[in-house]
Biopython code that builds the backbone (N, CA, C, O; Angstrom):
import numpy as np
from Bio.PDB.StructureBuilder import StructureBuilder

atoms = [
    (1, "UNK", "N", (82.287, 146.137, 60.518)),
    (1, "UNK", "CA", (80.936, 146.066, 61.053)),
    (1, "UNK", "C", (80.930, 146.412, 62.547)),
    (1, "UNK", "O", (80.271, 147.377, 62.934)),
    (2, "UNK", "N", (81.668, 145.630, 63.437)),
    (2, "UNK", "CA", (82.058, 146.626, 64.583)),
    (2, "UNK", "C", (81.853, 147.669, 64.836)),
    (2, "UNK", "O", (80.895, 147.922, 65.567)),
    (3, "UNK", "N", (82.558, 148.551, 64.401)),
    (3, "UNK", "CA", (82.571, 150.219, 65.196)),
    (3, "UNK", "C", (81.183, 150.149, 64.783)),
    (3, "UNK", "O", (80.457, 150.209, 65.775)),
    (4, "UNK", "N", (80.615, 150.058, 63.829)),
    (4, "UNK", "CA", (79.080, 150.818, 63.649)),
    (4, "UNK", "C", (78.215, 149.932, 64.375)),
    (4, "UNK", "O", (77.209, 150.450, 64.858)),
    (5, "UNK", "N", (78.374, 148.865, 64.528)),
    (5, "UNK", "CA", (77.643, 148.387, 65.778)),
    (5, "UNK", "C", (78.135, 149.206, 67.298)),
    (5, "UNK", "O", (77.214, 149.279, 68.112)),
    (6, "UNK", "N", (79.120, 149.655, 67.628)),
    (6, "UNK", "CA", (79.474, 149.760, 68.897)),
    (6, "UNK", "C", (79.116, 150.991, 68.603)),
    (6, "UNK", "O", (78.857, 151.387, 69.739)),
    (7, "UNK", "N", (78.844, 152.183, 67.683)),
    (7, "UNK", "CA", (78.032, 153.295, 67.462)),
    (7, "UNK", "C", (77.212, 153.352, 67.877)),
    (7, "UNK", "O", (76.937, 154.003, 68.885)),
    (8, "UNK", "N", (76.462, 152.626, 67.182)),
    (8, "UNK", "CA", (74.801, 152.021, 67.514)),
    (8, "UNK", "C", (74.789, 151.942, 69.348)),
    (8, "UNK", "O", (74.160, 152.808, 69.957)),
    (9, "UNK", "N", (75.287, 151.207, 69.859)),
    (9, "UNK", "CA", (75.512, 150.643, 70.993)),
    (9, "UNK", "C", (75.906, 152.096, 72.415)),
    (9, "UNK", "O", (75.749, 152.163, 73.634)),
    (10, "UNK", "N", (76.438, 152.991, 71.379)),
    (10, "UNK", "CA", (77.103, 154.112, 72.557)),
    (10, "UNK", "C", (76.464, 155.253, 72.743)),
    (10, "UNK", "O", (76.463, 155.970, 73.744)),
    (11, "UNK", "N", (75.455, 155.506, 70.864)),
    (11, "UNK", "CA", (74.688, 156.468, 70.629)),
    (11, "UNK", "C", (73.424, 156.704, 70.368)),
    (11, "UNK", "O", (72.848, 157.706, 70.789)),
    (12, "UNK", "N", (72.583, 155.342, 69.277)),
    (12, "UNK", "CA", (71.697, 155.608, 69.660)),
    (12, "UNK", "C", (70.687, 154.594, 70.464)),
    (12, "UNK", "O", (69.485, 154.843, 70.380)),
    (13, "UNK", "N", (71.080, 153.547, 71.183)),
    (13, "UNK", "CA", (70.459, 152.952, 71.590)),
    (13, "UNK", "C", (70.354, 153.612, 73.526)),
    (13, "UNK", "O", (69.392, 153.293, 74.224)),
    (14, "UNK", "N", (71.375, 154.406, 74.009)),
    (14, "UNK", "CA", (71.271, 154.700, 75.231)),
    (14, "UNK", "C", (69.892, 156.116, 75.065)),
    (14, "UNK", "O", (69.073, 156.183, 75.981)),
    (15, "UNK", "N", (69.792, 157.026, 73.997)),
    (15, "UNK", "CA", (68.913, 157.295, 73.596)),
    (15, "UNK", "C", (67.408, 156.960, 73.826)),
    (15, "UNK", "O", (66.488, 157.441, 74.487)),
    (16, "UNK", "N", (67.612, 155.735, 72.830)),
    (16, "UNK", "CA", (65.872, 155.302, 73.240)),
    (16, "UNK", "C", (65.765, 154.384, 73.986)),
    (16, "UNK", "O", (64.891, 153.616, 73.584)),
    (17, "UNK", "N", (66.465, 153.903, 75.364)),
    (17, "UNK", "CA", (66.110, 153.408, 76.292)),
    (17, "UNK", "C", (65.444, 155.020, 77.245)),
    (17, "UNK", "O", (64.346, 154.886, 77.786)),
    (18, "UNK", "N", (65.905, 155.914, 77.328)),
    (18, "UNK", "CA", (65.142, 156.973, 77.627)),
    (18, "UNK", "C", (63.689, 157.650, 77.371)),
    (18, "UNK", "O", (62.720, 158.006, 78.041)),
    (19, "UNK", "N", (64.167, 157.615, 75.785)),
    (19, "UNK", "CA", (62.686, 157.715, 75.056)),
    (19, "UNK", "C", (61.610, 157.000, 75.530)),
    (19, "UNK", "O", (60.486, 157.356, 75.884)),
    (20, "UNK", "N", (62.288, 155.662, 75.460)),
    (20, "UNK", "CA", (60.541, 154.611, 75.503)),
    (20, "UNK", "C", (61.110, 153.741, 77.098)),
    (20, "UNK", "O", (61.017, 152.526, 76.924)),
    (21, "UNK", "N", (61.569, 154.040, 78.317)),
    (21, "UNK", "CA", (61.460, 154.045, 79.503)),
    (21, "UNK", "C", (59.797, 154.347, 80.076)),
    (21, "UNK", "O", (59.200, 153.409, 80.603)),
    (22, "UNK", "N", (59.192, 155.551, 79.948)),
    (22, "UNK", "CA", (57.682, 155.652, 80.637)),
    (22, "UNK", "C", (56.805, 154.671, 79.728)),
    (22, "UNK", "O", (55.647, 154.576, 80.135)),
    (23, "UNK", "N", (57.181, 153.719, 78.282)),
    (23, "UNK", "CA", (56.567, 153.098, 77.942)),
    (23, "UNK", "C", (56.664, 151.325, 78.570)),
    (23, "UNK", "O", (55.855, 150.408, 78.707)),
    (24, "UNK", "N", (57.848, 151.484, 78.774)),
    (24, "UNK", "CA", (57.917, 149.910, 79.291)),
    (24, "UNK", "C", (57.948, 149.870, 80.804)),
    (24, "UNK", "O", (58.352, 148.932, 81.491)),
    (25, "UNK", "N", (57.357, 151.273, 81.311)),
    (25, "UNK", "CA", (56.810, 151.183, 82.635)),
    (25, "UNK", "C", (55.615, 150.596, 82.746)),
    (25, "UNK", "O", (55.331, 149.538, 83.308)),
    (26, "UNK", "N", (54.741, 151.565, 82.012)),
    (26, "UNK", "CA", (53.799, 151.232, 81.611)),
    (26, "UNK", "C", (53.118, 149.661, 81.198)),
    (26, "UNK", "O", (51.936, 149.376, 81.395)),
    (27, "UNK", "N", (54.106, 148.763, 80.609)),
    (27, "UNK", "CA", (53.832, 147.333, 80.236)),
    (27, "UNK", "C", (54.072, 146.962, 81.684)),
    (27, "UNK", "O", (53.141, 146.377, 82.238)),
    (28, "UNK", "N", (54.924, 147.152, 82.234)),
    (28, "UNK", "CA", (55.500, 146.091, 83.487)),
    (28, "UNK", "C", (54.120, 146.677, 84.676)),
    (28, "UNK", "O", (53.636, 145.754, 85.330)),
    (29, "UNK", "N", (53.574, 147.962, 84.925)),
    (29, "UNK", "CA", (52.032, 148.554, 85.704)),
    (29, "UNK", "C", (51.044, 147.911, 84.940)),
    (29, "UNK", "O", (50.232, 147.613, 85.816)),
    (30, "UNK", "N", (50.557, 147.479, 83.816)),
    (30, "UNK", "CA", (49.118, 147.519, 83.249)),
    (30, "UNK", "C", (49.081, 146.417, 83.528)),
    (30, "UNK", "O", (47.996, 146.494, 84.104)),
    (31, "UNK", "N", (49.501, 144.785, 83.680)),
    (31, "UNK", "CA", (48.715, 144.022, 84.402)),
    (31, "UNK", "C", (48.855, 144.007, 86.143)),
    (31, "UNK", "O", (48.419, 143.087, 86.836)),
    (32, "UNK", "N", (49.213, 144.629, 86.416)),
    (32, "UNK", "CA", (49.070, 144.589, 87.872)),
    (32, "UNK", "C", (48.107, 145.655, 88.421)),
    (32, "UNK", "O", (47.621, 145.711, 89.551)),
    (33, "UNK", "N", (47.945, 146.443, 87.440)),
    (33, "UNK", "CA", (46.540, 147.874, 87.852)),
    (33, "UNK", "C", (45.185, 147.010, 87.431)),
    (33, "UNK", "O", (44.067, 147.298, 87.856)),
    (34, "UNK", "N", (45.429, 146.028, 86.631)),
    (34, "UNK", "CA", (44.162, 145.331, 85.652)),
    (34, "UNK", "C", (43.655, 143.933, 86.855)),
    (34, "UNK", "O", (42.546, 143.415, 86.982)),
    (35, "UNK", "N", (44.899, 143.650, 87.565)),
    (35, "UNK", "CA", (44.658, 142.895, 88.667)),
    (35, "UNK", "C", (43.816, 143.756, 89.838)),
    (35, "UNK", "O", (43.182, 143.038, 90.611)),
    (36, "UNK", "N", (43.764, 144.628, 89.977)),
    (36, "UNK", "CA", (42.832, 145.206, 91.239)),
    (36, "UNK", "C", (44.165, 145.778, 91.931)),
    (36, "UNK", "O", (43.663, 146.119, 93.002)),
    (37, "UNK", "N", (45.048, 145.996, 92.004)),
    (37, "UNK", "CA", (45.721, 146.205, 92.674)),
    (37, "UNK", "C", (45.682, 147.847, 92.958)),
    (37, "UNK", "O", (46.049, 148.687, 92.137)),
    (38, "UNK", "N", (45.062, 148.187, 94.549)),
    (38, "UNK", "CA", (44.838, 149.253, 94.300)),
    (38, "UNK", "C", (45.892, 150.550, 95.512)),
    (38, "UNK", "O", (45.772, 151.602, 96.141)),
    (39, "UNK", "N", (46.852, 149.481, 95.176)),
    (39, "UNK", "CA", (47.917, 150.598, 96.016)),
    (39, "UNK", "C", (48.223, 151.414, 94.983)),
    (39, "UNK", "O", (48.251, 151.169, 93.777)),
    (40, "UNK", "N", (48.545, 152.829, 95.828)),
    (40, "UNK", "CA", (49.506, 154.071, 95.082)),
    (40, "UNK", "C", (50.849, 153.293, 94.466)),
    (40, "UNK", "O", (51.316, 152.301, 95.028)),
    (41, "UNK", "N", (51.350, 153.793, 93.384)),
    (41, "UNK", "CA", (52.656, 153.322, 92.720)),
    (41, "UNK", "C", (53.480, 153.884, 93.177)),
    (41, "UNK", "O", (53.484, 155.055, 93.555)),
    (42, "UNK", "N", (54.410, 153.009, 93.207)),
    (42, "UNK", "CA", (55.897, 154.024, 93.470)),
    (42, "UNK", "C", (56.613, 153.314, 92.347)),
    (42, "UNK", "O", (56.677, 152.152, 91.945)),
    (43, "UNK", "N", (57.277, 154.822, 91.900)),
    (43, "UNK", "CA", (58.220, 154.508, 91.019)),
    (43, "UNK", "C", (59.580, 155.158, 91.389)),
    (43, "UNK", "O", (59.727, 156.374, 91.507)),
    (44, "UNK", "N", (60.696, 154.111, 91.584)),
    (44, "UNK", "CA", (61.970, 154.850, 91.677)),
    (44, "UNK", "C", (62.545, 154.821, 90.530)),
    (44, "UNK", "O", (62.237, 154.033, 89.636)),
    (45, "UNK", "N", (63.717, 155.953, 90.436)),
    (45, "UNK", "CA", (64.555, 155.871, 89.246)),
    (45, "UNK", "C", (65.387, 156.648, 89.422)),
    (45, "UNK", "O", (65.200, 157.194, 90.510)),
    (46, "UNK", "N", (66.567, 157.153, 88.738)),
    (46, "UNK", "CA", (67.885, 157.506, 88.604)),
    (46, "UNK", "C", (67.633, 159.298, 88.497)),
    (46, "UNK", "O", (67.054, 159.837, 87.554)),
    (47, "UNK", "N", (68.236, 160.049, 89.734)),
    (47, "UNK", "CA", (67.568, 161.064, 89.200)),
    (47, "UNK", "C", (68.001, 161.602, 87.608)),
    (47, "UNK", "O", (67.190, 162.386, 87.115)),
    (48, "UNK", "N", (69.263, 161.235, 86.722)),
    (48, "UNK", "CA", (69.076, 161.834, 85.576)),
    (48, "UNK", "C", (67.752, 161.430, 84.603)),
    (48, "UNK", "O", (67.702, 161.972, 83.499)),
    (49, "UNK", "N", (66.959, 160.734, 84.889)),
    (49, "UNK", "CA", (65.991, 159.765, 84.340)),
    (49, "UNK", "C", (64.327, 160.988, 85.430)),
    (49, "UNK", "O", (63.131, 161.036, 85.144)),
    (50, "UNK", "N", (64.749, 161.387, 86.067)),
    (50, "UNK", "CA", (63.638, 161.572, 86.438)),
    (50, "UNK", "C", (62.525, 162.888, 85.511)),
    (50, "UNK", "O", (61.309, 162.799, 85.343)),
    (51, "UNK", "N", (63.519, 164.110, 85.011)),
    (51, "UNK", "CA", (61.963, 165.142, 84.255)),
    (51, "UNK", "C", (61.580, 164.224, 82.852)),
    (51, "UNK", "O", (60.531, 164.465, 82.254)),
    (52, "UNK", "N", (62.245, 163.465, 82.518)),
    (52, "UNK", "CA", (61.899, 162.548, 81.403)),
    (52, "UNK", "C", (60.705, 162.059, 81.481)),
    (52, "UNK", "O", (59.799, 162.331, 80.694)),
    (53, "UNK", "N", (60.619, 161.284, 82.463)),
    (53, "UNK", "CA", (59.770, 160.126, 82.859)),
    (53, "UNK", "C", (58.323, 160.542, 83.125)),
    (53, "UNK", "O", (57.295, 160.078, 82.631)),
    (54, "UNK", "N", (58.569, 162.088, 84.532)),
    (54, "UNK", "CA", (57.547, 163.027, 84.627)),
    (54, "UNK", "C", (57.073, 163.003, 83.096)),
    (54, "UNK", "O", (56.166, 162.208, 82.851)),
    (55, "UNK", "N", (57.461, 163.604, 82.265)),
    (55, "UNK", "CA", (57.139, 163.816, 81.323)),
    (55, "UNK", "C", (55.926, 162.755, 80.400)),
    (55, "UNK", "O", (54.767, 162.852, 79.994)),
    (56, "UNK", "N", (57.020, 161.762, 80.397)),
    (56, "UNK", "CA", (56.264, 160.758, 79.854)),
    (56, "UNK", "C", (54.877, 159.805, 80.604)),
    (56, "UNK", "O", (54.225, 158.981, 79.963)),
    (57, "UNK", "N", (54.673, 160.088, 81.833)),
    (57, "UNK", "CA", (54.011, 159.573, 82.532)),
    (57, "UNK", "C", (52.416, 160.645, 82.913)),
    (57, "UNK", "O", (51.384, 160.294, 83.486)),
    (58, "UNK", "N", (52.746, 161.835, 82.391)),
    (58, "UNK", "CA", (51.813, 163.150, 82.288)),
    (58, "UNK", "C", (50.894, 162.060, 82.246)),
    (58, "UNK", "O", (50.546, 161.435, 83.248)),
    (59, "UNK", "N", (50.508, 161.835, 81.106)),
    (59, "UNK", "CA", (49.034, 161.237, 80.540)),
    (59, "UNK", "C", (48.601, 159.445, 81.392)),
    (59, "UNK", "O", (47.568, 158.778, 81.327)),
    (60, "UNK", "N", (49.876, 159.197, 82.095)),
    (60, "UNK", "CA", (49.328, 157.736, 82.376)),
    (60, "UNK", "C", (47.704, 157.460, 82.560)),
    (60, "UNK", "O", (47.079, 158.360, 83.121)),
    (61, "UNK", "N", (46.989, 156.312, 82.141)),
    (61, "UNK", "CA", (45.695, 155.716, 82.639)),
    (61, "UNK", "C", (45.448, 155.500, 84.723)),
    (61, "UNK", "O", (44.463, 155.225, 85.408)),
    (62, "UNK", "N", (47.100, 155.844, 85.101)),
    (62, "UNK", "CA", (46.913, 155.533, 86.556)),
    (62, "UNK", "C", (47.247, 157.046, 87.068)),
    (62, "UNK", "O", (48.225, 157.789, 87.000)),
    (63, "UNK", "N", (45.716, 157.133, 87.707)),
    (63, "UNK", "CA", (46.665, 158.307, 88.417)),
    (63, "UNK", "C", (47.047, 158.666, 90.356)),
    (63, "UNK", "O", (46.991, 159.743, 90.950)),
    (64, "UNK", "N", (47.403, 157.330, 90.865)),
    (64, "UNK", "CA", (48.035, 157.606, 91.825)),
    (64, "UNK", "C", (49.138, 156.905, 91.789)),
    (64, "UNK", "O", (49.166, 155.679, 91.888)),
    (65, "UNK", "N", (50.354, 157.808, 91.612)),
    (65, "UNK", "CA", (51.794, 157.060, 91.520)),
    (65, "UNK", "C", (52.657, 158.450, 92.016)),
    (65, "UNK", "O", (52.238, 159.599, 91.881)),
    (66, "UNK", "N", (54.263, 157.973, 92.762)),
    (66, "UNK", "CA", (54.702, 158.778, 93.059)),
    (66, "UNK", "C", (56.135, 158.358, 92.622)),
    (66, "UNK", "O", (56.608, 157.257, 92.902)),
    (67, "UNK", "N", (56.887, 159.456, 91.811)),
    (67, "UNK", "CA", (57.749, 158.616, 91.040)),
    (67, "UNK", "C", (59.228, 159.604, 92.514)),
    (67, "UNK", "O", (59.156, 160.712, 93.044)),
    (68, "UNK", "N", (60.232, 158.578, 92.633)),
    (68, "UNK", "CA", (61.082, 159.156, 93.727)),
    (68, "UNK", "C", (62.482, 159.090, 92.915)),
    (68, "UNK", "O", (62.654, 158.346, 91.950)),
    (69, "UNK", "N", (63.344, 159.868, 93.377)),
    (69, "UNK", "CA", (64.895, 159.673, 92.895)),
    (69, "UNK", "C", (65.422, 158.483, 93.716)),
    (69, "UNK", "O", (65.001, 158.153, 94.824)),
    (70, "UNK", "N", (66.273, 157.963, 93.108)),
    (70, "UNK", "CA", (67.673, 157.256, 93.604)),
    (70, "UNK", "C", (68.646, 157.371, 93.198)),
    (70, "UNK", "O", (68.802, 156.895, 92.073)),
    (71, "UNK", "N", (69.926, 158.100, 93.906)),
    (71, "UNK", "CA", (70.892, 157.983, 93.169)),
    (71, "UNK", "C", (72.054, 156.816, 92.916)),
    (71, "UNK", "O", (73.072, 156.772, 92.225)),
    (72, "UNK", "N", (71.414, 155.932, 93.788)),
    (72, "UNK", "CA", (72.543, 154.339, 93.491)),
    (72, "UNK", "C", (71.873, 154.288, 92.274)),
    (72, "UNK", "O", (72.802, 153.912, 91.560)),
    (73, "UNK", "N", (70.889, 154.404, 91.513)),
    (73, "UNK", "CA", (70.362, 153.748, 90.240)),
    (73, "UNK", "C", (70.717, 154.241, 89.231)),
    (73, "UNK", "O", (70.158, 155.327, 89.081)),
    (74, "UNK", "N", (71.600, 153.911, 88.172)),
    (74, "UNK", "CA", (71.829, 154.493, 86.851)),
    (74, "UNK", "C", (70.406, 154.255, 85.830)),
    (74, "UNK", "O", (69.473, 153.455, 85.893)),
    (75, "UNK", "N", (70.673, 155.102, 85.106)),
    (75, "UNK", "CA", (69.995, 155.906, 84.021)),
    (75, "UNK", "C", (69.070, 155.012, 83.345)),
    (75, "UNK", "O", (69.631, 154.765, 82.278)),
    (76, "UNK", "N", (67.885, 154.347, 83.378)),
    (76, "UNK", "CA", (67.053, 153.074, 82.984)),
    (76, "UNK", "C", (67.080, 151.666, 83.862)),
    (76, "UNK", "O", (66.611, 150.558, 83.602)),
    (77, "UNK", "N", (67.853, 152.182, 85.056)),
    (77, "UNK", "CA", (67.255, 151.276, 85.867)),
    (77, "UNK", "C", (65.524, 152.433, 86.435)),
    (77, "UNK", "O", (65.283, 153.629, 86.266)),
    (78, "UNK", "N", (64.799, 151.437, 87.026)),
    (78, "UNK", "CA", (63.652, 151.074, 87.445)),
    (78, "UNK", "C", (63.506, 150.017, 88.292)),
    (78, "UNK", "O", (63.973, 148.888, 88.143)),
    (79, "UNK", "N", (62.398, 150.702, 89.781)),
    (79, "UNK", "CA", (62.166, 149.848, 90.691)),
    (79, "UNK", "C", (60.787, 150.175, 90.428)),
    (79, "UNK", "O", (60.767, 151.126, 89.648)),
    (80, "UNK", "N", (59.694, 149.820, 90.723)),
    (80, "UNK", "CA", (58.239, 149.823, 90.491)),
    (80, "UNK", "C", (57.785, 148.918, 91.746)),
    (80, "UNK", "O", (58.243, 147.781, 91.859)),
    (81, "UNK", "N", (56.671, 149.561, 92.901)),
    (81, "UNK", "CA", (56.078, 149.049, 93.728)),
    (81, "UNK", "C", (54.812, 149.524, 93.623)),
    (81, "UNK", "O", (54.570, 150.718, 93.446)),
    (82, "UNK", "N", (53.556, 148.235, 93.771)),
    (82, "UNK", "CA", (52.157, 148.119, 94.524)),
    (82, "UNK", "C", (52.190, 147.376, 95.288)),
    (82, "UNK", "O", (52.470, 146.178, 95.333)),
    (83, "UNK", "N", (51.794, 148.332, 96.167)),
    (83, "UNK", "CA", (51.941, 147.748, 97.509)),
    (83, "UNK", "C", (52.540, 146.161, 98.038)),
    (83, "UNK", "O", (52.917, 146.560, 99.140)),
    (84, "UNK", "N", (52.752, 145.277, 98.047)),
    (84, "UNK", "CA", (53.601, 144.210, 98.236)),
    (84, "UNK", "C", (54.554, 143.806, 96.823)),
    (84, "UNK", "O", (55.598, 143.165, 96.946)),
    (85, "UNK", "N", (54.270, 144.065, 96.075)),
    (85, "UNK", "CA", (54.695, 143.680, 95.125)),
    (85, "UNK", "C", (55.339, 144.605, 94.267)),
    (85, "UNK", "O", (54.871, 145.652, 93.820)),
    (86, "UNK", "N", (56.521, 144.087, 94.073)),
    (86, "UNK", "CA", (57.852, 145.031, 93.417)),
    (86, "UNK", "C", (57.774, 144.257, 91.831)),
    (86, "UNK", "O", (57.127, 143.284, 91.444)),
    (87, "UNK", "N", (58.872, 145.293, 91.041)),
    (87, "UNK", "CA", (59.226, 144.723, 89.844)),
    (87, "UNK", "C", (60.569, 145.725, 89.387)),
    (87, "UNK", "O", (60.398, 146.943, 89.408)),
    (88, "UNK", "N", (61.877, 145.169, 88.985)),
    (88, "UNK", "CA", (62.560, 146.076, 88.273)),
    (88, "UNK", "C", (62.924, 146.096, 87.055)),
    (88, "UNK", "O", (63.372, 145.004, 86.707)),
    (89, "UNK", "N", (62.922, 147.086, 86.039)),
    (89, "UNK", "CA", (63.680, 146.983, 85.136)),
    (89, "UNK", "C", (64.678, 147.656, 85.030)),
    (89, "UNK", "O", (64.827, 148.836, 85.347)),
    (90, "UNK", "N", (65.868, 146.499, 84.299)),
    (90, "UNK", "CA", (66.689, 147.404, 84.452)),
    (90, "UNK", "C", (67.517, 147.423, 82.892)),
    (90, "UNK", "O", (68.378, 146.576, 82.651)),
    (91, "UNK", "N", (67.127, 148.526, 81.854)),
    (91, "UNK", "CA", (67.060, 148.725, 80.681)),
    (91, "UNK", "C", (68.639, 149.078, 80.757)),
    (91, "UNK", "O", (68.984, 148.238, 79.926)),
    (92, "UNK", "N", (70.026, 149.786, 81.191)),
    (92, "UNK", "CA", (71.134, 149.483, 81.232)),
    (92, "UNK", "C", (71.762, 148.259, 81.173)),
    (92, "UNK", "O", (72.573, 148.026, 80.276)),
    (93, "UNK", "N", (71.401, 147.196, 82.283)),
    (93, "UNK", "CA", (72.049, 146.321, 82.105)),
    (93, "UNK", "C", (71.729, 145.594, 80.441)),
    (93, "UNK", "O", (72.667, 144.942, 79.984)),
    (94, "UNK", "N", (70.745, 145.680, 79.774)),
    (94, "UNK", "CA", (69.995, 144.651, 78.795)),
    (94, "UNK", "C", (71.342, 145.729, 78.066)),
    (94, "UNK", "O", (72.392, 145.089, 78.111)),
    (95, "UNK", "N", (71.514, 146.848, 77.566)),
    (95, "UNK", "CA", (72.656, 147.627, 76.606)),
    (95, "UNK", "C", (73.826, 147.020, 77.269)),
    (95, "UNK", "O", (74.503, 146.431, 76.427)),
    (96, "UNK", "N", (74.445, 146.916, 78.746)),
    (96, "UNK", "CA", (75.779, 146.169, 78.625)),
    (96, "UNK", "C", (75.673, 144.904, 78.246)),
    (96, "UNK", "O", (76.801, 144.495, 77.970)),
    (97, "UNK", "N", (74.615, 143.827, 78.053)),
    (97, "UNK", "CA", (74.860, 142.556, 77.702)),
    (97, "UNK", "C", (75.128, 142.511, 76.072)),
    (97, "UNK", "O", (75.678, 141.677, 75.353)),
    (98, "UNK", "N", (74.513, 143.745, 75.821)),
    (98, "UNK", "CA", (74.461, 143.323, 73.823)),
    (98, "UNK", "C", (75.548, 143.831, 73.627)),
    (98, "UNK", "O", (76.217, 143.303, 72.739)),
    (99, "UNK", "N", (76.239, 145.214, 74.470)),
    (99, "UNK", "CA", (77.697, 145.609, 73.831)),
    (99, "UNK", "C", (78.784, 144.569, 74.630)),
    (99, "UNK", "O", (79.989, 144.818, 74.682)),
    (100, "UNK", "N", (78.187, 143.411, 75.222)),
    (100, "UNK", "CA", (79.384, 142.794, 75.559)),
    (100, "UNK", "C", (79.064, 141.536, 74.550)),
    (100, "UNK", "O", (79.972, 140.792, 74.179)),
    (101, "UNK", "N", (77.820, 141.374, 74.173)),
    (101, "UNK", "CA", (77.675, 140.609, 73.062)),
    (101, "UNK", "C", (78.531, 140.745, 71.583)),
    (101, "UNK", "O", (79.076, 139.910, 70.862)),
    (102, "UNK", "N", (78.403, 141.904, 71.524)),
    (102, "UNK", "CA", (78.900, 142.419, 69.939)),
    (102, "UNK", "C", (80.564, 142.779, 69.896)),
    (102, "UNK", "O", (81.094, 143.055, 68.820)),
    (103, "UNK", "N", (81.385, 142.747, 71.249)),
    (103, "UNK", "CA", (82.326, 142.636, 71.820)),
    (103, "UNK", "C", (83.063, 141.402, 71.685)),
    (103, "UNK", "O", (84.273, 141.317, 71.479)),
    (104, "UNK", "N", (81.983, 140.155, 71.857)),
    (104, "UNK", "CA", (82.886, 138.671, 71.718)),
    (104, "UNK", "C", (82.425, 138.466, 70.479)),
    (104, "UNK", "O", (82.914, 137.434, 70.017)),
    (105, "UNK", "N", (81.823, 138.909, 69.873)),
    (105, "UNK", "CA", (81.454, 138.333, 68.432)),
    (105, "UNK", "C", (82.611, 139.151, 67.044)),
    (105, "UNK", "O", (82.874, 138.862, 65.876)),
    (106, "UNK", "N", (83.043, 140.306, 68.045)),
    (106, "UNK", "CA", (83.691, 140.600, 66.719)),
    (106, "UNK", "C", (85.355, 140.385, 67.721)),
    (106, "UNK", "O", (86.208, 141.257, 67.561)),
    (107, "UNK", "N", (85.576, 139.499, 68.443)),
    (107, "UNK", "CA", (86.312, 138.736, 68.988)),
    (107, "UNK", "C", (86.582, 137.745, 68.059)),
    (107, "UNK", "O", (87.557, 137.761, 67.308)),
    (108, "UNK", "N", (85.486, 136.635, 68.111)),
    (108, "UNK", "CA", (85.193, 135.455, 67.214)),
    (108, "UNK", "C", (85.816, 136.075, 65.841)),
    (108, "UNK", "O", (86.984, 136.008, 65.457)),
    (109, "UNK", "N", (85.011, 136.523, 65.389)),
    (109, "UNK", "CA", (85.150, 137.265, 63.946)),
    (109, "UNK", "C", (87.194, 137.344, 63.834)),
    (109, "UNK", "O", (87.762, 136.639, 63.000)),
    (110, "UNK", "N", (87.885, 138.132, 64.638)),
    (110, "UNK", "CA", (88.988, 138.308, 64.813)),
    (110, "UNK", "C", (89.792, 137.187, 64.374)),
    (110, "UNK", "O", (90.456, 137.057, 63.346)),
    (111, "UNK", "N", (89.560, 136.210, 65.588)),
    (111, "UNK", "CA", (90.361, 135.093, 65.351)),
    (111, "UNK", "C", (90.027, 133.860, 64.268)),
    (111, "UNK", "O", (90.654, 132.930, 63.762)),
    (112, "UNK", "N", (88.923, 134.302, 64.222)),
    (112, "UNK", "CA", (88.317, 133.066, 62.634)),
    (112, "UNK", "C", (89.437, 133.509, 61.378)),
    (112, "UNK", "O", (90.041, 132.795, 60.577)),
    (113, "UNK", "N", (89.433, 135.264, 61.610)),
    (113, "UNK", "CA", (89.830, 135.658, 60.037)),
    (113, "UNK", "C", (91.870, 135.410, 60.245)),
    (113, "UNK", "O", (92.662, 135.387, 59.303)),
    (114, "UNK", "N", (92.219, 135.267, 61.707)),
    (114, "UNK", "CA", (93.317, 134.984, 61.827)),
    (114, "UNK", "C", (93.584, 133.523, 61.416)),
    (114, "UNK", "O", (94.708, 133.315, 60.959)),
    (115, "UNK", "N", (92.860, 132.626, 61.489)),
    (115, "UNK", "CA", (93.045, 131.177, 61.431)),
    (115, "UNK", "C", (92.580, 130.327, 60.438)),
    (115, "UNK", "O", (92.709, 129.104, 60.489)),
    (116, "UNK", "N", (91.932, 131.061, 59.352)),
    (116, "UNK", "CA", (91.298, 130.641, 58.286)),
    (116, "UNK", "C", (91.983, 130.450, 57.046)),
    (116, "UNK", "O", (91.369, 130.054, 56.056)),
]
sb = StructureBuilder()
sb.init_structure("model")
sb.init_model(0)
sb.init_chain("A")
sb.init_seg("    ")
for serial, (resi, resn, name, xyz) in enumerate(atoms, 1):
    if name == "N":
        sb.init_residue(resn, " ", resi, " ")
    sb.init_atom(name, np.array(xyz, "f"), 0.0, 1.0, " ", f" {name:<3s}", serial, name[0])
structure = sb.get_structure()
């Protein structure tokens, strides 16, 4: 069960953190645009992450935002600013916690089937 979890984990989940990135921008902007908040957006992100995002952000409901590169930021991190108020996501780290999850579990798994 392993490897095809750590499949999952290497292939297609780094995938659709890309895919649906301009969508969970989108959740983390819509109550703070719904608050009045009427600063321009800034959005930073990783430049391999950036014609994606363009992409996905074409149609947003907001249209003053300026999305910038960073290159300290890997690939689904996200910084998001109106005007005082920041927010990040950072959709990499949430994939290293589950492949370090599925890492001690088939750890566990290991030594159960050694000691059983």
């Amino acid at each position: 069960m392993e490897p095809l979890l750590q499949e999952l984990i290497e292939k297609l989940l780094p995938d659709l953190v890309v895919q649906t990135l301009g969508q969970k921008i989108m959740e983390e902007l819509r109550p703070l645009i719904e608050d009045g908040a009427e600063a321009p957006v800034e959005i930073t992100v990783a430049p391999a992450s950036l014609a994606a995002l363009e992409h996905q952000l074409a149609g947003a409901e907001f249209s003053a935002f300026e999305i910038r590169e960073e290159p300290s930021l890997a690939e689904g991190q996200v910084f998001l600013r109106i005007g005082h108020i920041e927010r990040q996501i950072d959709m990499t780290g949430a994939l290293d916690r589950i492949a370090q999850a599925v890492g001690s579990l088939n750890a566990l798994n290991e030594r159960t089937l050694k000691h059983a």
